[in-house]
Z-matrix of the N, CA and C atoms (Angstrom, degrees):
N
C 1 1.453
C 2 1.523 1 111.97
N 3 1.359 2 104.97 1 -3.66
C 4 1.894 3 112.19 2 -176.25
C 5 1.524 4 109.91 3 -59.29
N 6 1.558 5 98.31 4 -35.32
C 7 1.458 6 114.09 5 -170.99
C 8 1.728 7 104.63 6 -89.06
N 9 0.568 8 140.97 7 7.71
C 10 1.472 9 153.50 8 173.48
C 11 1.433 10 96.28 9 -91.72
N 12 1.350 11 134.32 10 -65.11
C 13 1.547 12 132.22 11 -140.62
C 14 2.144 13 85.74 12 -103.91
N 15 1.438 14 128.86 13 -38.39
C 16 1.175 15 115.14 14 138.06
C 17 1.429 16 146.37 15 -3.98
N 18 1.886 17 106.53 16 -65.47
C 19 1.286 18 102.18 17 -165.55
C 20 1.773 19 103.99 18 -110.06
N 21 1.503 20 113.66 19 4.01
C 22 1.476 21 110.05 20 167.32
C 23 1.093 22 131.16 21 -59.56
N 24 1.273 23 124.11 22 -48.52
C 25 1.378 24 126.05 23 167.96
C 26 1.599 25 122.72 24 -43.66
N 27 1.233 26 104.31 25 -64.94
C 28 1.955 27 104.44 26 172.32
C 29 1.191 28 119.34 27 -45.43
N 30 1.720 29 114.15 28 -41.78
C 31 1.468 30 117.24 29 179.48
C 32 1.296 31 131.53 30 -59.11
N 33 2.097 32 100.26 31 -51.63
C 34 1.294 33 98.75 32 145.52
C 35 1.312 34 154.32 33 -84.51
N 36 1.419 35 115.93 34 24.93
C 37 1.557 36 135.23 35 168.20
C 38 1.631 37 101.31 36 -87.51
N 39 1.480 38 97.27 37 -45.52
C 40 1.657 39 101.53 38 -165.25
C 41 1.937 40 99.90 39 -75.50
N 42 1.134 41 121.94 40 1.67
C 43 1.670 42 114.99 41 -171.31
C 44 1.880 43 91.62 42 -115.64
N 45 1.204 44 108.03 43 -36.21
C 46 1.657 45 98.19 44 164.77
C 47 1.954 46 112.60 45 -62.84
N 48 1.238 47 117.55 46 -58.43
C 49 1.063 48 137.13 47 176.81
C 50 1.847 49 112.29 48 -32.88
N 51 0.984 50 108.84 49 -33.55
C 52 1.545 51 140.82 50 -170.13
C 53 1.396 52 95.98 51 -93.75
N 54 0.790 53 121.04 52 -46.92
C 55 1.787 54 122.86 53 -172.85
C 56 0.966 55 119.31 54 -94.13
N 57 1.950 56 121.97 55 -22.74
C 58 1.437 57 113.81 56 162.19
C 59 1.430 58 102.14 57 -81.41
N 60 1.047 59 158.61 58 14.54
C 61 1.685 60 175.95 59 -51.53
C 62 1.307 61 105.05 60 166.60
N 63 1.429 62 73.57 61 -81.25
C 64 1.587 63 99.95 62 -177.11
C 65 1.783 64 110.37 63 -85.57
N 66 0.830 65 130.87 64 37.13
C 67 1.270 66 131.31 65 149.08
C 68 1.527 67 118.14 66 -134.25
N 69 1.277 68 109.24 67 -9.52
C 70 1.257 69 104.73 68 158.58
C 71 1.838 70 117.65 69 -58.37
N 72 1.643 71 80.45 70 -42.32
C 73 1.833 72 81.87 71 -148.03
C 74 1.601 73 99.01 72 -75.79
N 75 1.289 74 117.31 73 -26.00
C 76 1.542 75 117.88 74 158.62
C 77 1.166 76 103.25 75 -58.84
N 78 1.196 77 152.40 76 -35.78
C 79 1.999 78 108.67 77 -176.04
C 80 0.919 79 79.42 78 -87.91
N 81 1.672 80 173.11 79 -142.09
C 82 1.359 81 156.15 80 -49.10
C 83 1.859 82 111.63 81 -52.13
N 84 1.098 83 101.32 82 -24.64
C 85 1.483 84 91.39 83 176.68
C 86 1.245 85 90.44 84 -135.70
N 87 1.668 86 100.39 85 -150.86
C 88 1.512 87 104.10 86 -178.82
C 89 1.594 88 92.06 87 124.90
N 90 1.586 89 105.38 88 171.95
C 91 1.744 90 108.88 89 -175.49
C 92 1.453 91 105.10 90 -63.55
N 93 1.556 92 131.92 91 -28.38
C 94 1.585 93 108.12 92 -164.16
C 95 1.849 94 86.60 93 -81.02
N 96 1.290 95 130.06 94 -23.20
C 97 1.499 96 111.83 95 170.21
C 98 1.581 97 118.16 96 -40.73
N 99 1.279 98 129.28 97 -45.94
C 100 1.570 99 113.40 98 175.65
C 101 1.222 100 107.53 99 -84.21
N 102 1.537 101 136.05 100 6.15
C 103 1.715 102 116.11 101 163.98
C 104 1.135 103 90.09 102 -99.55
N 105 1.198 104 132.79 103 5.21
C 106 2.039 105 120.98 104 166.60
C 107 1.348 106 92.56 105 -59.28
N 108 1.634 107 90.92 106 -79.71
C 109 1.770 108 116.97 107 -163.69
C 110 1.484 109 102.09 108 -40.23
N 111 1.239 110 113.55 109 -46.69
C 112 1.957 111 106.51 110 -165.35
C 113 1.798 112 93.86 111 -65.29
N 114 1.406 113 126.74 112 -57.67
C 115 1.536 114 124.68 113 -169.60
C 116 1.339 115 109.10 114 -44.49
N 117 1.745 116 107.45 115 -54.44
C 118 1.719 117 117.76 116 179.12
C 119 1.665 118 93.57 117 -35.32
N 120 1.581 119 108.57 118 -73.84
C 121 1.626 120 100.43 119 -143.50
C 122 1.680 121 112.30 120 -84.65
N 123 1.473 122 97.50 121 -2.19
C 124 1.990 123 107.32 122 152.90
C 125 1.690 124 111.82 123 -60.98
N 126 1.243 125 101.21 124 -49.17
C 127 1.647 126 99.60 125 -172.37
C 128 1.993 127 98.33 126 -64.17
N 129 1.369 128 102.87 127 -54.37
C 130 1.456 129 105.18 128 -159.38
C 131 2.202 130 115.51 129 -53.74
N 132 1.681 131 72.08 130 -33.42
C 133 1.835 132 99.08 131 169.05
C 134 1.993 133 103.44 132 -51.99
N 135 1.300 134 112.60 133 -32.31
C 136 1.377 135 118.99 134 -157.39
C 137 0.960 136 79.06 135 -80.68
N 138 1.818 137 130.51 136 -90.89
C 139 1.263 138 145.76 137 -178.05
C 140 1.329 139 114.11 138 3.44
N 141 1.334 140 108.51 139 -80.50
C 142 0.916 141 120.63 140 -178.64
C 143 1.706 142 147.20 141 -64.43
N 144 1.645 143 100.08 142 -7.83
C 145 1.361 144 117.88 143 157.81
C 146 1.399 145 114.62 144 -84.07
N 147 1.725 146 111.87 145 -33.73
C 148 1.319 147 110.25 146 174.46
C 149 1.810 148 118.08 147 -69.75
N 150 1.299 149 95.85 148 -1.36
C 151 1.550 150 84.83 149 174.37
C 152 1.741 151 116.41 150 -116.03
N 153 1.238 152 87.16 151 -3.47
C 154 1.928 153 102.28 152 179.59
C 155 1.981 154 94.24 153 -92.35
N 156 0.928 155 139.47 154 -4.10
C 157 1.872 156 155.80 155 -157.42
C 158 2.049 157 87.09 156 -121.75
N 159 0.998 158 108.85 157 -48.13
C 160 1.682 159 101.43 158 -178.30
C 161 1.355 160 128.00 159 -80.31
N 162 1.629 161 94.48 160 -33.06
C 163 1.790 162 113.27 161 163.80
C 164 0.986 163 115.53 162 -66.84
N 165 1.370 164 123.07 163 -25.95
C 166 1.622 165 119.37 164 176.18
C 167 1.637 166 114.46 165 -94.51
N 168 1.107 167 117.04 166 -17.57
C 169 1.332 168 129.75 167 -166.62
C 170 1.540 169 126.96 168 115.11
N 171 1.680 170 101.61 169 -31.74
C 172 1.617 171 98.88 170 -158.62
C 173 1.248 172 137.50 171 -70.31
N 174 1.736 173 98.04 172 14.01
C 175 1.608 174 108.36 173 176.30
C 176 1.489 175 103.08 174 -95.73
């Protein structure tokens, strides 16, 4: 039974360990991830007309 009270601890470090894991990597994306990405490349869309409008003159 030495080996019983032995290998609990790692197992349950390693099944928490696993579960803060995996909840990290779930919030990293998720649905508000593509209204990031879409706002990011709305703004960058802005940017970047406002500087193609100055190169030409028409601002």
């Amino acid at each position: 039974m030495d080996y019983v009270s032995a290998l609990v601890p790692p197992v349950v470090m390693a099944v928490f360990f696993i579960g803060v894991i995996r909840v990290i990597v779930k919030t990293q994306g998720g649905a508000n991830k593509a209204k990031e990405d879409a706002a990011v490349d709305a703004a960058l869309a802005r940017v970047e007309g406002t500087r193609q409008a100055s190169a030409r003159g028409d601002v």
